[in-house]
C-alpha positions as CSV (number, residue, x, y, z in Angstrom):
1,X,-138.8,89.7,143.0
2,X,-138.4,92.8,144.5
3,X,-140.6,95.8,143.7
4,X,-138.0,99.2,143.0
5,X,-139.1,102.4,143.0
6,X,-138.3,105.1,139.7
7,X,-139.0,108.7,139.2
8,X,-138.5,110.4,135.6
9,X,-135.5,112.7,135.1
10,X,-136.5,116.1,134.5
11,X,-134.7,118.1,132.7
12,X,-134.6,121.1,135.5
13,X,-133.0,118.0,137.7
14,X,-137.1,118.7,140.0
15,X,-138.3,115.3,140.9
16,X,-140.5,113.8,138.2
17,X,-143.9,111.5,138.3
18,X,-142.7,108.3,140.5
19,X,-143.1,104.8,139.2
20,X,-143.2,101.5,140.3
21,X,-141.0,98.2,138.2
22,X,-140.5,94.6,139.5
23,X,-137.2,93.4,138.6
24,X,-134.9,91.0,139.7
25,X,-131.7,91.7,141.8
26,X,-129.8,90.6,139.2
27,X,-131.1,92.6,136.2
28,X,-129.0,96.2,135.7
29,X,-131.5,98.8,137.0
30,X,-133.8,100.8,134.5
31,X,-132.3,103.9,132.6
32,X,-135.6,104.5,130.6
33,X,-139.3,104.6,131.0
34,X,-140.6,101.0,129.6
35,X,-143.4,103.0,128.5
36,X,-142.4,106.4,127.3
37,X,-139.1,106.1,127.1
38,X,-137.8,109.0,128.9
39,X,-134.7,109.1,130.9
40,X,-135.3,107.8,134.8
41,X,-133.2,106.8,138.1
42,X,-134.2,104.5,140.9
43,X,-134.9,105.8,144.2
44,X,-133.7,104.6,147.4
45,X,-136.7,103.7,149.9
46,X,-136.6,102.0,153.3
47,X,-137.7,98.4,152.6
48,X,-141.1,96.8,153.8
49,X,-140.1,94.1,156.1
50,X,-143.0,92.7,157.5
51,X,-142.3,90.9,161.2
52,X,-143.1,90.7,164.7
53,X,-143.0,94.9,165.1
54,X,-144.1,95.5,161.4
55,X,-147.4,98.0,161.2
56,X,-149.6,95.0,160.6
57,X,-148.4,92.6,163.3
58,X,-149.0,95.8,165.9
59,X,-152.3,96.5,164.8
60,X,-153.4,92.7,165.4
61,X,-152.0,92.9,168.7
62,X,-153.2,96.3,169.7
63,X,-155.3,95.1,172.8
64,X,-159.8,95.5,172.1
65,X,-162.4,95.1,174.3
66,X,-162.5,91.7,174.4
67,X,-159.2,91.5,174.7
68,X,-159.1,94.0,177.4
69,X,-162.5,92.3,179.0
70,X,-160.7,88.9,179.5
71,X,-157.6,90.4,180.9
């Protein structure tokens, strides 16, 4: 299930406190705070894809002494 990112609506329209909800795809998205109830949107984020380039796949191939010893 994918993990979506909320903010609360303010109602000056500034950007409110940030929250994250698991939901599935299928389910409409959230128009209130499960918790307090107040009014929120969802906000569009670049997805974490992990790969062969993600941030973790480069940092276990970023070359170490050994590494560089050998070569």
């Amino acid at each position: 299930m994918p993990l979506y990112v909320y903010e609360i609506v303010t109602a000056d329209g500034s950007p409110g406190e940030q929250f994250e909800h698991y939901q599935s795809m299928a389910e409409e998205p959230l128009t209130k705070h499960p918790v307090t109830g107040q009014p929120v949107r969802r906000v569009l984020c670049a997805p974490a894809i992990g790969g062969k380039w993600s941030d973790g796949a480069m940092a276990r191939s970023v070359a170490d002494d050994k590494k560089l010893d050998r070569l």
